[in-house]
NUKOL-549641 format. One line per 8 residues: their letters; for each residue y, z, x of C-alpha. Coordinates in steps of 0.25 Angstrom, whole numbers, always signed. Each point is the difference from the previous one (the first is absolute). Layout:
N
A> Y Z X | ...;
This chain:
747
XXXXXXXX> -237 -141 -253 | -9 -10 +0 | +4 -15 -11 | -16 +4 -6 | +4 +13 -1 | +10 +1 -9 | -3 -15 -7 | -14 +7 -5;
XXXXXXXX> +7 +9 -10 | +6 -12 -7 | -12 -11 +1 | -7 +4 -13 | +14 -4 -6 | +0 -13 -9 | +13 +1 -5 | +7 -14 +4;
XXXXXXXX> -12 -6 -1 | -2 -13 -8 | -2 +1 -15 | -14 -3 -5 | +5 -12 -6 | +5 -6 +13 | -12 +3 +8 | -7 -10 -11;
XXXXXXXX> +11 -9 +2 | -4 -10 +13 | +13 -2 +3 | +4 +16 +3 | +12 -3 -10 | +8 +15 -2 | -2 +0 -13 | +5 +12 -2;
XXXXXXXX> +15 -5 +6 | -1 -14 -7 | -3 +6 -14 | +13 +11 +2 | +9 -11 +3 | -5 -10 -11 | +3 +13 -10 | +14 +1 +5;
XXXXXXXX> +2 -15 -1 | +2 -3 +14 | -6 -15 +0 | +5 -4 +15 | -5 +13 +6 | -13 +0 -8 | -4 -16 +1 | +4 +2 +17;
XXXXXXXX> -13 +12 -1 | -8 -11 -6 | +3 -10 +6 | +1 +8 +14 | -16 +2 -2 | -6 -11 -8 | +7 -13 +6 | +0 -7 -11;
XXXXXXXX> +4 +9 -14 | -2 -13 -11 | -14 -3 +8 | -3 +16 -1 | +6 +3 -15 | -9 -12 -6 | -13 +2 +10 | -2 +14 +4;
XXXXXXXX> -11 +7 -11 | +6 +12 +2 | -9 +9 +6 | +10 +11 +2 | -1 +2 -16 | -13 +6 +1 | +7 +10 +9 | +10 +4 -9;
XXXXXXXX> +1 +14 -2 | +5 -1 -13 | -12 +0 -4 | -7 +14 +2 | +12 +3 -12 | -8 -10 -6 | +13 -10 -1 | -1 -15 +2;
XXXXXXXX> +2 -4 +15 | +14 -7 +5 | +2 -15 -3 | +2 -3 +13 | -3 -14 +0 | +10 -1 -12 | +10 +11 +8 | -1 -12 +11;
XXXXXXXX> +3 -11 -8 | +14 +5 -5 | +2 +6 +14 | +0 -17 +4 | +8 -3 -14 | +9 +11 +3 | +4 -3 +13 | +11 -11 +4;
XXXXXXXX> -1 -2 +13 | -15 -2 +3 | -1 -5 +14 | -6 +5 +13 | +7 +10 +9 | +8 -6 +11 | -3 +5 +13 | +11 +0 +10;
XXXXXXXX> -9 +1 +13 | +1 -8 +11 | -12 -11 +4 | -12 +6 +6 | -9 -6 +12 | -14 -8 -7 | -5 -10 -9 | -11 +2 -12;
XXXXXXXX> -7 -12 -6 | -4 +1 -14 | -10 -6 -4 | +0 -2 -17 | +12 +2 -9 | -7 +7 -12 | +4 +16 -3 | -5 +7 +12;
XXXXXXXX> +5 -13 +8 | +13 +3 -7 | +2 +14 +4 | -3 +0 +14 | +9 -10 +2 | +10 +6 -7 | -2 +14 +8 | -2 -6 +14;
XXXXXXXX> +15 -9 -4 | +7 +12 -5 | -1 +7 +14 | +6 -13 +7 | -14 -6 +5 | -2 -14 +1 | -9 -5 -11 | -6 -13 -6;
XXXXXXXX> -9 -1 -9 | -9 -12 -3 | -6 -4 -14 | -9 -10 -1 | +5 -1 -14 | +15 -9 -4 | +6 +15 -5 | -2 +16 +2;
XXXXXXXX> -7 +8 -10 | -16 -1 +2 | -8 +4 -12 | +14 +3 -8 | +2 -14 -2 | -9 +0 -11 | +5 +12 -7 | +6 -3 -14;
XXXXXXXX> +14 +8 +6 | +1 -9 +14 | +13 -3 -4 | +5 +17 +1 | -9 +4 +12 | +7 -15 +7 | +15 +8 -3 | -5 +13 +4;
XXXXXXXX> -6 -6 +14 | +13 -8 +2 | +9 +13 -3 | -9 +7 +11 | +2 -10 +10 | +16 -2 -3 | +3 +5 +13 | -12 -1 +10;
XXXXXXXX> -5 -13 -2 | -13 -4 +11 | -2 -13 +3 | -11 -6 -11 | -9 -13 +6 | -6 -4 -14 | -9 -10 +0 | -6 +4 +12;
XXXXXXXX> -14 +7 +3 | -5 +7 +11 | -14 -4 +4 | +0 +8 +13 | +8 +11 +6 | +3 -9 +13 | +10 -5 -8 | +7 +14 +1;
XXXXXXXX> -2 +4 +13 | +15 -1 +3 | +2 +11 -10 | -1 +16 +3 | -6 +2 -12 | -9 -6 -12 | -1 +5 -14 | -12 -9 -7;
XXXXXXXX> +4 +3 -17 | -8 -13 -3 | -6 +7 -12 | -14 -2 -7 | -10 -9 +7 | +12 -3 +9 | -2 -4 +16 | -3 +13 +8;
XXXXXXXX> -1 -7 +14 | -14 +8 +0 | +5 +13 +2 | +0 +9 -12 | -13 +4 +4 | +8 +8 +8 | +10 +5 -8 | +3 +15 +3;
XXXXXXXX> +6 +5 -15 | +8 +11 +9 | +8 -9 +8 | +1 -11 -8 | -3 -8 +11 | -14 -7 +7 | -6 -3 +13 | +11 -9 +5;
XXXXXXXX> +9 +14 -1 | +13 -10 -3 | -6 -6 -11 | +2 +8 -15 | -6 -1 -13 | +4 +3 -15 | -2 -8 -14 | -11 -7 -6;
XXXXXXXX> -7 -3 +13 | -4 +14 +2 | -3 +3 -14 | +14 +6 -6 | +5 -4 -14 | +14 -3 -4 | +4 +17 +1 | -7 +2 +11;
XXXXXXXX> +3 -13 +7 | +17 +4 +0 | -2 +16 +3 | -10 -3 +12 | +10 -12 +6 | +11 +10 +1 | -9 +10 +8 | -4 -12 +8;
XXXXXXXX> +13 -3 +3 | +3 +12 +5 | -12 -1 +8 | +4 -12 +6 | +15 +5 +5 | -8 +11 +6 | -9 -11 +8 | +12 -9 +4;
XXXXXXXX> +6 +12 +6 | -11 +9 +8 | -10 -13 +1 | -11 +6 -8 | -3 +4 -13 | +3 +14 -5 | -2 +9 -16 | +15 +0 -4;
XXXXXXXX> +5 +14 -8 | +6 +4 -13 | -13 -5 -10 | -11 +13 -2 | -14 +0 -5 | +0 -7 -13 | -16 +5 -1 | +9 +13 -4;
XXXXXXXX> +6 +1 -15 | +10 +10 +3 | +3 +13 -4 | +0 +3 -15 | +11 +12 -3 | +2 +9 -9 | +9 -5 -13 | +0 +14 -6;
XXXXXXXX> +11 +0 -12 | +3 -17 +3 | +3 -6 -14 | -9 -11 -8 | +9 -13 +0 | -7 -12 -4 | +0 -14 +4 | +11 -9 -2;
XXXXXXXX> -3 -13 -7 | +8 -11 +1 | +7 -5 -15 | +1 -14 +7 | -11 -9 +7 | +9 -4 +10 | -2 +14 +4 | +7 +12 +2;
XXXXXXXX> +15 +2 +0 | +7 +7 +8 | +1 +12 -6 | -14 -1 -3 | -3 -1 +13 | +8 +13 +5 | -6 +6 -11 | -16 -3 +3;
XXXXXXXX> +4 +2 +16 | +6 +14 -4 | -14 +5 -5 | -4 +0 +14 | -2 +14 +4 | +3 -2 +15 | -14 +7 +3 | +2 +7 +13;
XXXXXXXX> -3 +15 +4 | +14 +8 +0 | -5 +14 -5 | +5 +5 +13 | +13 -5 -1 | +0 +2 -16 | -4 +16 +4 | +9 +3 +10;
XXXXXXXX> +16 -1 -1 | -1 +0 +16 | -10 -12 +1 | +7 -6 -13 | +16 +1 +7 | -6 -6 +11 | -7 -11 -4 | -12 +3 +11;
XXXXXXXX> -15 -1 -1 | -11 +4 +8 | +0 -10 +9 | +14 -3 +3 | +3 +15 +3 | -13 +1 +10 | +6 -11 +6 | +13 +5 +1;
XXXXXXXX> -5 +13 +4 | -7 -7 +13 | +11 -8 +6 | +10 +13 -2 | -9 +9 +6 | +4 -6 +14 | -12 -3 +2 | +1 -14 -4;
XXXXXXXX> +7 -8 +10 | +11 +0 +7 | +7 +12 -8 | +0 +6 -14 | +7 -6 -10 | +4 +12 -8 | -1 -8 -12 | -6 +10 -10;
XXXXXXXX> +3 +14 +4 | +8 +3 -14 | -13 -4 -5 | -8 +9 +9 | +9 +13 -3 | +1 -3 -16 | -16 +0 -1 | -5 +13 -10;
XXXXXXXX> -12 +0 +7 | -6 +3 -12 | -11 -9 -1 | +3 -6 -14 | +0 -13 +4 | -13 +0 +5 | -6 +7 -12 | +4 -12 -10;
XXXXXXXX> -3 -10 +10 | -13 -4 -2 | -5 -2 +13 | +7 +13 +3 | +9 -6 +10 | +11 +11 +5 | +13 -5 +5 | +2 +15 +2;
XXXXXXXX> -9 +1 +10 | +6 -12 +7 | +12 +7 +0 | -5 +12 +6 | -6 -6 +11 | +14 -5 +3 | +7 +12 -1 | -12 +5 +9;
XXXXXXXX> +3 -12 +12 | +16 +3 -4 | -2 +15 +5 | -9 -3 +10 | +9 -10 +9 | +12 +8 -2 | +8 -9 -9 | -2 +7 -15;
XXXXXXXX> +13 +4 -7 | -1 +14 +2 | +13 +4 -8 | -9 -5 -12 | -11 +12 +0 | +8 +10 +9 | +3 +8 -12 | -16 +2 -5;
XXXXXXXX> -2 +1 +15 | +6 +13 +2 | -3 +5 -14 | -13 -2 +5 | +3 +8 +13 | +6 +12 -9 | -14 +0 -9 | -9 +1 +12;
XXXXXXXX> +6 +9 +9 | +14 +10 -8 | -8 +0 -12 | -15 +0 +5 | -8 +11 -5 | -15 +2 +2 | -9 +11 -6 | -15 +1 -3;
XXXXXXXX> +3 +11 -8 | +4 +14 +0 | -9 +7 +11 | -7 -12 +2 | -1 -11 +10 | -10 -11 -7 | +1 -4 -13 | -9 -10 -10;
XXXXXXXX> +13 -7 -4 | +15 -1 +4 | +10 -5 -10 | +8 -11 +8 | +13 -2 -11 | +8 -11 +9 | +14 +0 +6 | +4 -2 -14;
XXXXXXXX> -5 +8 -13 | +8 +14 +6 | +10 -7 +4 | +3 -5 -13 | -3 +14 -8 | -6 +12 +8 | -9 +3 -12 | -8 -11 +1;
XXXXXXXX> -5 +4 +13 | +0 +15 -4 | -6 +0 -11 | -10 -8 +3 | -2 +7 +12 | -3 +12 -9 | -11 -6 -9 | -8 -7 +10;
XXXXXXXX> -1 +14 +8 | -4 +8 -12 | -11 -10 -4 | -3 -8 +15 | -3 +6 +14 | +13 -9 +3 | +9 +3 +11 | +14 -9 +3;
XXXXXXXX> +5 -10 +9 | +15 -3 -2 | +3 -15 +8 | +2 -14 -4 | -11 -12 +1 | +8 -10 +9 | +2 -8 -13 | +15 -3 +8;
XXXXXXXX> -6 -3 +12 | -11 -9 -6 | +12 -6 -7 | +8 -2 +12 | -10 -6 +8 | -1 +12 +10 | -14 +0 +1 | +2 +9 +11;
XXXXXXXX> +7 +9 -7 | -10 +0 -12 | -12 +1 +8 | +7 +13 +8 | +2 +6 -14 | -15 -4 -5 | -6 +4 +14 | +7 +15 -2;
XXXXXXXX> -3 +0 -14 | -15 -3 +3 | +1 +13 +13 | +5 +8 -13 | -11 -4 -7 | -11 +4 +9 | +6 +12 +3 | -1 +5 -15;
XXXXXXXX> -15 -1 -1 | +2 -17 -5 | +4 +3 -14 | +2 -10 -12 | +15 -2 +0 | +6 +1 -14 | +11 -10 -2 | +11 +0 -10;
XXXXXXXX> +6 -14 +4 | -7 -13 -1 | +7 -5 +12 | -5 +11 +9 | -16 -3 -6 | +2 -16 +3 | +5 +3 +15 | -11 +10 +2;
XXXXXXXX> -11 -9 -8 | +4 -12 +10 | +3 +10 +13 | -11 +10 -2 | -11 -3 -7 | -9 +12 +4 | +9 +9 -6 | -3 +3 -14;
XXXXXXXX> +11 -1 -10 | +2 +4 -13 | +11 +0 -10 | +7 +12 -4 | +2 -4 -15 | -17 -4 +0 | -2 +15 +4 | +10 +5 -11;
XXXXXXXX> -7 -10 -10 | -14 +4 +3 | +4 +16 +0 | +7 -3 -14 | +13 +3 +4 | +6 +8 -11 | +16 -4 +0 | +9 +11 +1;
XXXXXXXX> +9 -8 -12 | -4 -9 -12 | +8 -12 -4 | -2 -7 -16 | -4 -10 +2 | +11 -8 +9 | -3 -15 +0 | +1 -2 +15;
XXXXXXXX> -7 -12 +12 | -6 +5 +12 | +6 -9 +11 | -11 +1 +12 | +6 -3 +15 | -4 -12 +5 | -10 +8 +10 | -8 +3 -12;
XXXXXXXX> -3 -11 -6 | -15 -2 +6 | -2 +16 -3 | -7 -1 -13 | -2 +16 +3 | +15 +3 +3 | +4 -7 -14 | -9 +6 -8;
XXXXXXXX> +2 +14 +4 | +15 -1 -1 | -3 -7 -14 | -8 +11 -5 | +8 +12 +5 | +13 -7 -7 | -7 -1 -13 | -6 +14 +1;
XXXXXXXX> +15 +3 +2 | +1 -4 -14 | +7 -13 +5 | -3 -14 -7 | -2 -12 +7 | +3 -14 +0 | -4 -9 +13 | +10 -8 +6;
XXXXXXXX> -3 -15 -2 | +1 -4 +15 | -6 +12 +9 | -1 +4 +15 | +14 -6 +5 | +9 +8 +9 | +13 +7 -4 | +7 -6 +10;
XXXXXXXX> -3 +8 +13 | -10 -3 +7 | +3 -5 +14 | +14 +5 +0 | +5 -13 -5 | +14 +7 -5 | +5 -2 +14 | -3 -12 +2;
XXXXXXXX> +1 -5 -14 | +9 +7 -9 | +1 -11 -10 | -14 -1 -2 | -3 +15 +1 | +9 +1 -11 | -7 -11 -8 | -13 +4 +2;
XXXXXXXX> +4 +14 -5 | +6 -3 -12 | -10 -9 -3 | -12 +9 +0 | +11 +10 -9 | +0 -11 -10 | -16 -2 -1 | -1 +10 -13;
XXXXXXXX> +13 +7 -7 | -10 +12 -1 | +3 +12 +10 | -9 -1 +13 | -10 +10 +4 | -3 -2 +16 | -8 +5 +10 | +9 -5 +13;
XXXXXXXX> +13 +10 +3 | +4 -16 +5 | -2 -5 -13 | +9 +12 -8 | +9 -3 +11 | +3 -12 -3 | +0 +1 -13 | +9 +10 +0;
XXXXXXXX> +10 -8 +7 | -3 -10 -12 | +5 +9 -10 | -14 +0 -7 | -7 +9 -6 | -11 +7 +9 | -9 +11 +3 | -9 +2 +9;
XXXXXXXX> -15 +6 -4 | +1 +11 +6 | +14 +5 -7 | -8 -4 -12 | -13 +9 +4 | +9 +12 +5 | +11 +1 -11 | +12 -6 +10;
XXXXXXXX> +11 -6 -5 | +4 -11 +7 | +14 +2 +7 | +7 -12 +6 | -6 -6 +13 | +5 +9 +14 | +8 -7 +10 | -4 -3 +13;
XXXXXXXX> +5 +14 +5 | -5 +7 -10 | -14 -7 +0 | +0 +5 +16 | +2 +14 -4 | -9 +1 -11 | -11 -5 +11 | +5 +10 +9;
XXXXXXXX> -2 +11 -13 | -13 -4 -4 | -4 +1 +15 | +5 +14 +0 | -4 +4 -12 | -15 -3 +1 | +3 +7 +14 | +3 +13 -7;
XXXXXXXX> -11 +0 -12 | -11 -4 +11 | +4 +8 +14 | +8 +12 -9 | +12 +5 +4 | +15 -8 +1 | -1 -15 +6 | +16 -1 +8;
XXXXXXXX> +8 -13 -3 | +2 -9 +10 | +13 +1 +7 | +8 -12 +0 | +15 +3 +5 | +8 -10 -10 | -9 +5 -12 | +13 +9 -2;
XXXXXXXX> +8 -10 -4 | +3 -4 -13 | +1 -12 -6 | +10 -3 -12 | -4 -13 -6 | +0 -6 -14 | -13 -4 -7 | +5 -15 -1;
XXXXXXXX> +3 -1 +13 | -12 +8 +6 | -10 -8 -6 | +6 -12 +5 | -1 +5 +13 | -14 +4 -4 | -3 -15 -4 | +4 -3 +14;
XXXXXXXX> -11 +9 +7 | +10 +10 +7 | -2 +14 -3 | +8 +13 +0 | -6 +3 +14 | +4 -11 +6 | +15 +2 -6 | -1 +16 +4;
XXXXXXXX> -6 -4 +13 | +13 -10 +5 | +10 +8 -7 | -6 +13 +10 | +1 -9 +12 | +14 -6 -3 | +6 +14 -2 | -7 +7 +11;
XXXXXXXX> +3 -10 +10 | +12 -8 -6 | -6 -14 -1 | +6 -4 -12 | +12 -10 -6 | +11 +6 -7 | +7 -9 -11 | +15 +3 -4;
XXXXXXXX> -4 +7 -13 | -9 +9 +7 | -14 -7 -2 | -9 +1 +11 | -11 -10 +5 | -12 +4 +8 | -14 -8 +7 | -12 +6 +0;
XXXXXXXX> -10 -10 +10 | -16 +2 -5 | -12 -8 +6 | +5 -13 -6 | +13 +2 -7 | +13 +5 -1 | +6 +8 -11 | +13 +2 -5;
XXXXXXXX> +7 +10 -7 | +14 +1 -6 | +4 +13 -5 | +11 +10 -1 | +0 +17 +3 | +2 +10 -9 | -3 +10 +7 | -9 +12 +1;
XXXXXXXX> -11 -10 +4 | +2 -9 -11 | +3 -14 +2 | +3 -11 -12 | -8 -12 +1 | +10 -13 +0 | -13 -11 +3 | -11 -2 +8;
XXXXXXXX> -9 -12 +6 | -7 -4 +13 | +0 -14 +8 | -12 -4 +11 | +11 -1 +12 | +2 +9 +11 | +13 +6 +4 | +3 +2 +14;
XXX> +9 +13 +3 | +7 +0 +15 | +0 +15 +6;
């Protein structure tokens, strides 16, 4: 995995970036986290941002125009701007303790002259002495200050330039003018602030407005002399100095980081549903108080792009954007050096996959697909955690070769469709496959194919695995004549969409739509919300079909407010995440107190789990009323049903049941207790199948009241059973559950 590979999903992200009023700001402040701490009344934190990028707060709050104001995003709700300047002025009111930051840094190798004491004089000193180098400064004048010492509030700017200096005090020459840098050639560096018409010792000239410097490389430029005023005078000197520590280190003049193009205004976002507030105006003239102030830095909407984050309870528990989880994603893929850092793999494995995220972005960044692509690098270098998609895995296995079943039809061995119905719809009713199956054959030249799409593959990261089960799909496909698949799952149309796209595809319910499907059952009337899986959200088709065959049912509907989000089980996230999964869930059960009608045997599911009220489309079309979700045993035989079932209507005759040897035991569990076992993704097979192995071959513990324990080892797990005989081939079910270790048995 290449860094510009996986980084080149997230780069269109701007969340993070600067507000728009601090790319008007010249001196970069973070306006965003100066304003959220004035509005909870932390005056030390708050001054220490200002201070930290302006050098001189009074200086700043009395000069500075504002530009930023006009960048104020207030203003497309058609509010007044912040008072920033006013916000400022109480900040230096407000605050106690107002001196400079003390710097416990030991002194550093070289010297800097500089040359004029005015603003931008001021602040390069200041920045060059806070780092421990040696500076002096020398002013032809008897005092500091430059063109301030005119300005009706000297007296205030004097105080604030003291307090900055409490701690880091250069040495000043005043009274002293520099007519030619030969008097500085002892120094390693010459900052020449000597302001408007001031002495340039010819060489502005050659200024070079990048690295602040000229032709004689240690010699450096800001204020008057170059053309700056007052603003930009302080906010250039500060770059400067950085400049200069960069020169005194390496010998030669350098860009320094951390500023950004201030051409750019910054993204404007979307302040959908944001409340009006108006500007807050001062009952005094000395200004605001202090709960004024909070009050007018509170109106400050903090204008950055979350909608990932505010979409998504993953991205929001989490706290991650684009960018920090591509970054992440690199350096634990291992192939960032010298080892992965395995600092986000619950993050990896809580992902949908649903691609929501990217739908609500607007530059349709999809951390989804960052995370697939580590799922992907995870399963390829052989350090994925397979325990969390081992279950899918082999129900997978069961779909595409127990359960498989393909037909082009009754005496045929072509077809002009094949209805494809997923590893899931039969499993969770066989009617939905039967049924179905019925109508598209008497109205289609539609034959069958009973598989799975590789959705838990794709999911797992096993691309090898998926394009195995695509590449045996595509042989099927050809075989039959190259027919349009018919889909009843919108998971299956996505992987096939992406993974085939010369495989025509339609919908199942556009077919039932178009033919008019005449329900089997009528309802009044019932008030009722489609809730569409998240892989439909793109399928205008999909939606509409469904849509009009629920309302030809009789069925009135009202759309969900937030559309296209996943139920919860995309990316098999329930392993890795139960918390969450649960969450997630109940959350999308909570969108609407109207009953669901779905199109995803996931999404009814789920909901079932939920407790909410659901049906899907098809028990609505064919009169079925909807019984509580299967288990997973039961799910795996009523695949195995459909499969012979569909066997016996096409070929004729009697389909045999597989023969499994422990399908002769019985089990003797309570509801409560099965579907807890259920919630933990063990099914009554694998309880059957270790209970058969311990009592044929003895590997088994036996407690003092009789209970017996019992492993089962599968590909990445290790189940264990507890249970108690009853005999006649009945056992009691005491618990079950299932641990990632290995046991190792001596003979």
């Amino acid at each position: 995995m290449q860094q510009s590979e996986i980084t080149a999903y997230a780069e269109r992200c701007f969340g993070g970036e600067p507000a728009s009023c601090s790319y008007a700001c010249p001196f970069n402040l973070d306006i965003r986290t100066f304003l959220e701490r004035v509005s909870r009344g932390r005056w030390k934190q708050a001054y220490k941002s200002l201070r930290n990028a302006v050098v001189f707060p009074t200086v700043v709050a009395e000069l500075c125009p504002a530009p930023c104001r006009g960048r104020c995003q207030r203003e497309t709700l058609g509010d007044a701007p912040l008072d920033l300047s006013a916000i400022e002025h109480a900040v230096v009111r407000y605050t106690p303790d107002r001196r400079g930051e003390q710097y416990a840094l030991p002194p550093k190798q070289g010297s800097v002259a500089v040359v004029g004491a005015g603003l931008a004089g001021l602040a390069a000193a200041l920045g060059l002495a806070q780092k421990k180098y040696t500076v002096t400064v020398f002013e032809r004048e008897a005092s500091w200050g430059g063109a301030l010492r005119e300005h009706e509030h000297y007296e205030r700017f004097d105080e604030d330039i003291r307090l900055q200096f409490a701690f880091d005090m250069p040495e000043f020459r005043y009274n002293t003018e520099i007519t030619s840098l030969d008097e500085l050639r002892d120094f390693d560096a010459v900052f020449v602030a000597t302001g408007d018409g001031g002495v340039d010792f010819g060489l502005t000239p050659t200024f070079d407005p990048k690295l602040r410097n000229s032709a004689d490389a240690r010699v450096f430029f800001g204020g008057g002399v170059i053309g700056d005023d007052a603003i930009a005078s302080l906010a250039s000197a500060a770059d400067s100095a950085r400049m200069i520590e960069v020169f005194l280190q390496t010998g030669k003049a350098s860009e320094t980081y951390g500023g950004y193009d201030k051409r750019d205004c910054g993204h404007y976002v979307d302040h959908a549903g944001e409340p009006k507030k108006p500007l807050i105006v001062a009952a005094s003239p000395d200004g605001y108080t202090e709960d004024e102030t909070r009050a007018e830095a509170a109106r400050c909407m903090q204008c950055d792009c979350r909608k990932c984050l505010a979409s998504c309870e993953m991205l929001e528990k989490y706290r991650k954007l684009p960018t920090k989880i591509a970054s992440e994603v690199y350096t634990d893929s291992g192939a960032a050096p010298p080892y992965s850092t395995h600092m986000i793999t619950r993050e990896t494995y809580s992902c949908l996959d649903c691609g929501y995220c990217g739908s609500v972005c607007p530059e349709g960044v999809d951390s989804g697909e960052i995370l697939h692509l580590s799922r992907v690098q995870r399963a390829e270098d052989g350090v994925a955690p397979a325990a969390l998609h081992d279950f899918w895995l082999r129900e997978m296995a069961h779909a595409t070769t127990d359960a498989a079943y393909v037909s082009a039809g009754r005496g045929k061995s072509t077809c002009e469709y094949v209805f494809f119905p997923g590893c899931q719809l039969g499993a969770m009713d066989t009617r939905h496959v039967t049924e179905s199956y019925e109508w598209l054959a008497c109205n289609f030249d539609c034959g069958v194919m009973l598989g799975c799409c590789g959705a838990p593959a794709y999911w797992a990261g096993r691309m090898d695995l998926f394009n195995d089960n695509i590449s045996s799909i595509r042989s099927t496909w050809e075989t039959l004549g190259r027919p349009t698949f018919v889909v009843a799952c919108a998971t299956c149309e996505r992987m096939f969409r992406d993974a085939t796209p010369d495989i025509a595809v339609v919908t199942l319910y556009e077919l039932m739509a178009e033919r008019k499907f005449i329900p089997l059952s009528t309802v009044n009337c019932q008030l009722s919300t489609v809730f569409d899986p998240c892989a439909a959200r793109e399928d205008t088709a999909m939606r509409t079909a469904v849509r009009t065959l629920a309302s030809g049912a009789g069925i009135a509907l009202e759309e969900l407010q937030n559309q296209g989000k996943c139920c919860g089980n995309g990316g098999h996230i329930r392993a890795a995440n139960r918390e969450l999964f649960e969450q997630m869930s109940q959350n999308r059960a909570d969108e609407s107190p109207l009953p669901y009608i779905v199109y995803c045997a996931n999404c009814r599911d789920v909901f079932d789990e939920r407790g909410k009220s659901c049906a899907h489309i098809l028990d609505v079309l064919f009169g079925i009323t909807p019984e509580k979700a299967p288990l997973i045993g039961e799910k795996r035989r009523n695949r195995m049903e459909v499969s012979r079932m569909l066997r016996e209507k096409i070929e004729g005759g009697n389909a045999p049941a597989a023969d499994v040897p422990h399908d002769a035991i019985e089990l003797v569990i309570a509801p409560e207790l099965a579907e807890e076992i259920d919630r933990k993704l063990i099914g009554s097979d694998e309880m059957r199948e270790a209970i058969y192995l311990a009592e044929r071959g003895g590997a088994k513990f036996i407690d003092a009241d009789g209970v017996c324990q019992c492993s089962l080892v599968k590909s990445a797990l290790t189940y264990w059973v507890r249970y108690k005989p009853l005999g006649d081939g009945r056992f009691e079910i005491v618990s079950a559950y299932y641990h990632r270790m290995r046991i190792a048995r001596e003979d």
